[in-house]
BAPA-676656 format. One line per field, with one value per residue: residue number from 1; residue in one letter; x negated, y negated, z of N, C-alpha, C in turn. Coordinates in steps of 0.2 Angstrom, whole numbers, plus 5000, padded with zeros to 4 digits. Atoms other than C-alpha are relative to their C-alpha. Example, Ala and Ser with C-alpha at 12.3 -4.5 7.8 and 13.67 -1.06 7.14 Angstrom:
seq	[1, 2] $
type	[a, s] $
npx	[4996, 5004] $
npy	[5006, 5006] $
npz	[5000, 4999] $
capx	[4938, 4932] $
capy	[5022, 5005] $
capz	[5039, 5036] $
cpx	[4996, 5004] $
cpy	[4994, 4995] $
cpz	[5000, 5003] $
end
This chain:
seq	[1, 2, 3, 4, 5, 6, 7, 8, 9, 10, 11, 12, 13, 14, 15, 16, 17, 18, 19, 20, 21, 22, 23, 24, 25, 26, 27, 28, 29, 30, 31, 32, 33, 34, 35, 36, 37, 38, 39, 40, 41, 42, 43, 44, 45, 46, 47, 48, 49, 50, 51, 52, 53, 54, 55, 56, 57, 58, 59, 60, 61, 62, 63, 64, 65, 66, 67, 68, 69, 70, 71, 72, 73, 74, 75, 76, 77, 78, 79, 80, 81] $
type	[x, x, x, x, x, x, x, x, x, x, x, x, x, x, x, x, x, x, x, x, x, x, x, x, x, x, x, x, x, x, x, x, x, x, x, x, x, x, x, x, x, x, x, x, x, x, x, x, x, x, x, x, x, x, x, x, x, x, x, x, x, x, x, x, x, x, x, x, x, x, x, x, x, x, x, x, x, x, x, x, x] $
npx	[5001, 4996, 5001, 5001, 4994, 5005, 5000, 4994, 5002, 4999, 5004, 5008, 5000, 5000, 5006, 5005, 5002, 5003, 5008, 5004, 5003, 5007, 5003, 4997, 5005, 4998, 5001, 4994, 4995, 4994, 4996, 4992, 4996, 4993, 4996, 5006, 5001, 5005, 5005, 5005, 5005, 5005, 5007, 5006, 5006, 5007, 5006, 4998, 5000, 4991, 4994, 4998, 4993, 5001, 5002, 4998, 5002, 5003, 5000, 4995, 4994, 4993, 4997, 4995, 4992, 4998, 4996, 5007, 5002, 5001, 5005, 5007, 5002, 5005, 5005, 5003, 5004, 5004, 5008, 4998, 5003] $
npy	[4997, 5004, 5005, 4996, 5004, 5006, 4998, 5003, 5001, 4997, 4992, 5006, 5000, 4993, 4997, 5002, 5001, 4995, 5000, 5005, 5007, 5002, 5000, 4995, 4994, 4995, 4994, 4997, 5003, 4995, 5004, 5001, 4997, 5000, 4999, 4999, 4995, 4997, 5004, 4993, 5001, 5000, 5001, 5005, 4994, 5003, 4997, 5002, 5006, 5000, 4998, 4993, 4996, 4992, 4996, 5000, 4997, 5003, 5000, 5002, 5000, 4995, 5003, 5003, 5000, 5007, 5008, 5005, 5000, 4994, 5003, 5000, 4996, 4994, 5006, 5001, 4992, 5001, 5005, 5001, 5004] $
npz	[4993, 4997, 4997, 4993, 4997, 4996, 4995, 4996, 4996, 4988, 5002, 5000, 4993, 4996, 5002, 4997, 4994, 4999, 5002, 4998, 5005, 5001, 5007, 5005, 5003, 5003, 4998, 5005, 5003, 4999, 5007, 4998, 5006, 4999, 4995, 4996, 5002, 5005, 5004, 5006, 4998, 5006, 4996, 5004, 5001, 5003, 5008, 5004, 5000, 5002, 4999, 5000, 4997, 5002, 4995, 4994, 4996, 4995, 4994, 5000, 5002, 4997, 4996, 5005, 5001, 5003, 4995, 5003, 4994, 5003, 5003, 4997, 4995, 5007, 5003, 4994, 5000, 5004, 4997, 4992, 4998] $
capx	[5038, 5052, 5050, 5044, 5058, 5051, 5047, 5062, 5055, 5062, 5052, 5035, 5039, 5040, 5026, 5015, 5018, 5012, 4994, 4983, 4975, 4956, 4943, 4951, 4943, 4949, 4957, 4973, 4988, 5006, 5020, 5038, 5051, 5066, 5066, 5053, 5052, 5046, 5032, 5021, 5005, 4987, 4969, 4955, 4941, 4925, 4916, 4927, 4931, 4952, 4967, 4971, 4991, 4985, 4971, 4977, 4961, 4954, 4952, 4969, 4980, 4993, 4996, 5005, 5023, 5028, 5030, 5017, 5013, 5010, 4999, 4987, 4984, 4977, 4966, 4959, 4955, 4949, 4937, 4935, 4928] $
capy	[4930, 4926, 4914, 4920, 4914, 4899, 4902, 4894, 4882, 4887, 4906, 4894, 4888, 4906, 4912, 4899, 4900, 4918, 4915, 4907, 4890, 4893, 4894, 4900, 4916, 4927, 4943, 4948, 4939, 4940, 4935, 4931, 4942, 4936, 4943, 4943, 4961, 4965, 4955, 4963, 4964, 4961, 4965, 4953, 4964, 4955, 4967, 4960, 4942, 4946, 4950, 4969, 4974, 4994, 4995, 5005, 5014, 5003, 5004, 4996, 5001, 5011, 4994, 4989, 4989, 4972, 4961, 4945, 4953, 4971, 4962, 4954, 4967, 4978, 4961, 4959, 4979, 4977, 4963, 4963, 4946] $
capz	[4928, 4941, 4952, 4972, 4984, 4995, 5012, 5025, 5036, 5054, 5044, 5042, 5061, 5068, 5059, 5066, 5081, 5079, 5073, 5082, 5073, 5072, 5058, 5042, 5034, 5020, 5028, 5020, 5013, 5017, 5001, 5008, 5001, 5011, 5028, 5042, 5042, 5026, 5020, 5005, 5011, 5002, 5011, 5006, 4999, 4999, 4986, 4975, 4980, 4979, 4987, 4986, 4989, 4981, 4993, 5008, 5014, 5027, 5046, 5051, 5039, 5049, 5058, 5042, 5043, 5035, 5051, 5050, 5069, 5060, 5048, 5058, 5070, 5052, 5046, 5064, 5064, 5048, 5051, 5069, 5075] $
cpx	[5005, 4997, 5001, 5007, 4995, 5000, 5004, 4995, 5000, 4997, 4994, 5000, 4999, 4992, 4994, 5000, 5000, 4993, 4999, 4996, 4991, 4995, 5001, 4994, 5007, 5001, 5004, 5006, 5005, 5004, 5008, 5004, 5008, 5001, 4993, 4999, 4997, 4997, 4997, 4995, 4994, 4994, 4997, 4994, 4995, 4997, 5003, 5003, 5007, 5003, 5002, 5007, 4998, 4995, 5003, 4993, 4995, 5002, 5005, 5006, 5005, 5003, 5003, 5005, 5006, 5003, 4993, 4996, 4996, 4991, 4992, 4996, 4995, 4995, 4996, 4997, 4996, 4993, 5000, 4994, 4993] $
cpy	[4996, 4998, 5003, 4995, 4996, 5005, 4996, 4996, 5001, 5008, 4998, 4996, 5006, 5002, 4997, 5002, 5009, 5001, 4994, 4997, 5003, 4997, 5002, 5004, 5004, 5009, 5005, 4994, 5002, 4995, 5003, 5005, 4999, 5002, 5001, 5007, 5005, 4996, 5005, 4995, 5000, 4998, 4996, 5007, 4995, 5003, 4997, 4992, 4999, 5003, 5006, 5003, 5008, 5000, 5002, 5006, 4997, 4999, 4992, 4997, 5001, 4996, 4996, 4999, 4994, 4995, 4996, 5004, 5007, 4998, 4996, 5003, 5004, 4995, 5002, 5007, 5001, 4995, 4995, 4992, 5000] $
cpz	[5004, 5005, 5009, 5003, 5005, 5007, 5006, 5003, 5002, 4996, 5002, 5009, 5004, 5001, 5003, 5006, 5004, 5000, 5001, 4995, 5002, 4994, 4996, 4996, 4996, 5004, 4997, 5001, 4998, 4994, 5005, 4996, 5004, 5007, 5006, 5005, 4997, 4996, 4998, 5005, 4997, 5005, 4996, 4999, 4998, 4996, 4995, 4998, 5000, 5005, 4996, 5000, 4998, 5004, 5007, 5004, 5003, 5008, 5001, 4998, 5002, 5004, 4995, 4998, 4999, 5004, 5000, 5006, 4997, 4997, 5002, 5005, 4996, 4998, 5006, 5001, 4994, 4998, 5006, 4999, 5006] $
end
């Protein structure tokens, strides 16, 4: 299996200082693919206890467009706080 590309520091700098630090929860989970544009995307599915990339029918998915900002707006829709 090949090997994911790391994710850049100054990327991992950015990123934080998009998402707020609180109490961590499973919501969805982004995999780097090289441009901070097009992250794949993966909801957490509680019935199943995992990380989903093939589910797309949950209340904020249409906020999905592969920015980490996209990403959090569909998790946060999806499991509103």
């Amino acid at each position: 299996m090949p090997r994911k590309p790391a994710i850049p520091l100054e990327i991992q700098a950015d990123v934080q200082k998009l998402v707020e630090h609180g109490k961590p929860s499973p919501i969805c989970r982004l995999t780097w693919t090289g441009a901070m544009d097009k992250w794949d995307f993966a909801i957490y599915k509680y019935s199943d206890e995992q990380y989903d990339p093939e589910e797309w029918f949950f209340t904020g998915a249409v906020k999905v467009y592969g920015t980490v900002t996209g990403a959090m707006e569909a998790g946060m829709e999806a499991y509103p706080m």
